[in-house]
C-alpha positions as CSV (number, residue, x, y, z in Angstrom):
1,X,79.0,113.1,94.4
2,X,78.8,114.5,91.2
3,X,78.6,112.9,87.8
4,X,82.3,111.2,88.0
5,X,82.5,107.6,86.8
6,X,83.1,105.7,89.8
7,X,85.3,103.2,88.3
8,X,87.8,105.7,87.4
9,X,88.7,105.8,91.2
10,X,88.2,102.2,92.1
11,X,91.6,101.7,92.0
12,X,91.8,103.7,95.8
13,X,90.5,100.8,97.6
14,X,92.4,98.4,95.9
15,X,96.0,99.5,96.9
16,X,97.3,97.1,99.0
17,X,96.6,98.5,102.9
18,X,99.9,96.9,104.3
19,X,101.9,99.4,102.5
20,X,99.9,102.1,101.9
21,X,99.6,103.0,105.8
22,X,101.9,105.8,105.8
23,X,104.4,105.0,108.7
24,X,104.7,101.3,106.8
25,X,105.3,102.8,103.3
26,X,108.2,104.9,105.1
27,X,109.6,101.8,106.3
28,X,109.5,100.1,103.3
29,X,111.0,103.0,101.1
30,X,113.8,103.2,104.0
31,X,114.4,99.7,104.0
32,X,114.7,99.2,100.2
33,X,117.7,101.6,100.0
34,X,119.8,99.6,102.6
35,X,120.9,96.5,102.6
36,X,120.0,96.5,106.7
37,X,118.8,99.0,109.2
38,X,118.9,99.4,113.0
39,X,115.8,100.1,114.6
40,X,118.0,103.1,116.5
41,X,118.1,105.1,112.9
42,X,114.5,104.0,111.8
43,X,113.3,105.7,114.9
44,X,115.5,108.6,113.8
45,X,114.5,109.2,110.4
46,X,110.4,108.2,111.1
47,X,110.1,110.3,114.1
48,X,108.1,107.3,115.4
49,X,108.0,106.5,119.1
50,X,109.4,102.8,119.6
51,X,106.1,101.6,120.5
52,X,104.5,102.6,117.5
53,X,107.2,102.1,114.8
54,X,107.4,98.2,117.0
55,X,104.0,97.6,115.7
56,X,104.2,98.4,112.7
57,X,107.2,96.3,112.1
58,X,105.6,93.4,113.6
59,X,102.2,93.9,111.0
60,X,105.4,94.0,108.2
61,X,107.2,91.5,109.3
62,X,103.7,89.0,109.8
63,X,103.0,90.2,106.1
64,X,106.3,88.4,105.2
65,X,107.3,92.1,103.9
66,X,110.1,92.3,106.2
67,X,112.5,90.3,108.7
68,X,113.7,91.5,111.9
69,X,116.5,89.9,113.6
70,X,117.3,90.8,117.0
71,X,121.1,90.1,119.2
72,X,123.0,92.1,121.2
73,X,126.2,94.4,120.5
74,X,127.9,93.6,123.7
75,X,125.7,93.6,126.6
76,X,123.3,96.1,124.7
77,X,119.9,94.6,122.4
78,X,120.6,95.3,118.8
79,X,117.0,94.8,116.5
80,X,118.1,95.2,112.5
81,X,115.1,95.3,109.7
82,X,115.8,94.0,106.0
83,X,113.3,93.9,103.3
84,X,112.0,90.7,101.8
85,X,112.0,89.5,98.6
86,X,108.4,89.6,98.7
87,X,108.1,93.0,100.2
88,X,110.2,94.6,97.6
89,X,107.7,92.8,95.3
90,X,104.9,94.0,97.2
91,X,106.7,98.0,96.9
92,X,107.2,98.0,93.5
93,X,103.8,96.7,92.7
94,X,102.3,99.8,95.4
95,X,104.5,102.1,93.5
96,X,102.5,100.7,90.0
97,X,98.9,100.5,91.6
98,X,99.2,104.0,92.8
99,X,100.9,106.0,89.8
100,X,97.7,104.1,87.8
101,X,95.2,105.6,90.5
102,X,96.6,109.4,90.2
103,X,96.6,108.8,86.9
104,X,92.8,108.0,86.7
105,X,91.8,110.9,89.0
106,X,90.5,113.8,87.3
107,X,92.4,116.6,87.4
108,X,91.1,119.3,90.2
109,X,88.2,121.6,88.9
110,X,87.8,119.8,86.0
111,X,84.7,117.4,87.7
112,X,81.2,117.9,86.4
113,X,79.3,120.5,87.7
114,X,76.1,119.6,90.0
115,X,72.6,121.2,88.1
């Protein structure tokens, strides 16, 4: 790399890896804006395949970030998401960690020059 200080982008590998996986941020900015969601319209608005957007539920929901409760509408399975306390905490401190790492990158073309 060239001569940039290293600390200035330290910050990268400290954002918390829970949220910062994009499918699980999208959850988590979905979920914060509702007071509960069906799995039926996260699938929707992801464009994950169940599988996929099951597991990454189930990493949220180990986290303590979210809670899923599962029932049935008549004979059919109904599976709602909420956000925790803890993972709105866990959002809004994301949100801060990475606004403070963009802010620390240097701006593009503006890194020193290799001699």
């Amino acid at each position: 790399m060239s001569g940039m200080d290293p600390t200035r982008i330290a910050g990268v590998m400290a954002l918390d890896r829970l949220v910062h996986e994009p499918a699980r941020l999208l959850i988590l900015a979905v979920l914060a804006n509702a007071k509960e969601v069906e799995f039926g319209f996260l699938e929707r608005v992801s464009g994950l395949s169940k599988g996929n957007l099951s597991s990454h539920m189930s990493k949220l929901e180990a986290g303590g970030l979210i809670e899923v409760k599962k029932s049935f509408r008549g004979k059919r399975p109904l599976t709602e998401l909420r956000i925790t306390a803890t993972g709105r905490k866990a959002l809004a401190d994301y949100r801060q960690s990475l606004a403070m790492v963009v802010q620390e990158l240097p701006a593009p073309g503006t890194a020193a020059k290799r001699k």
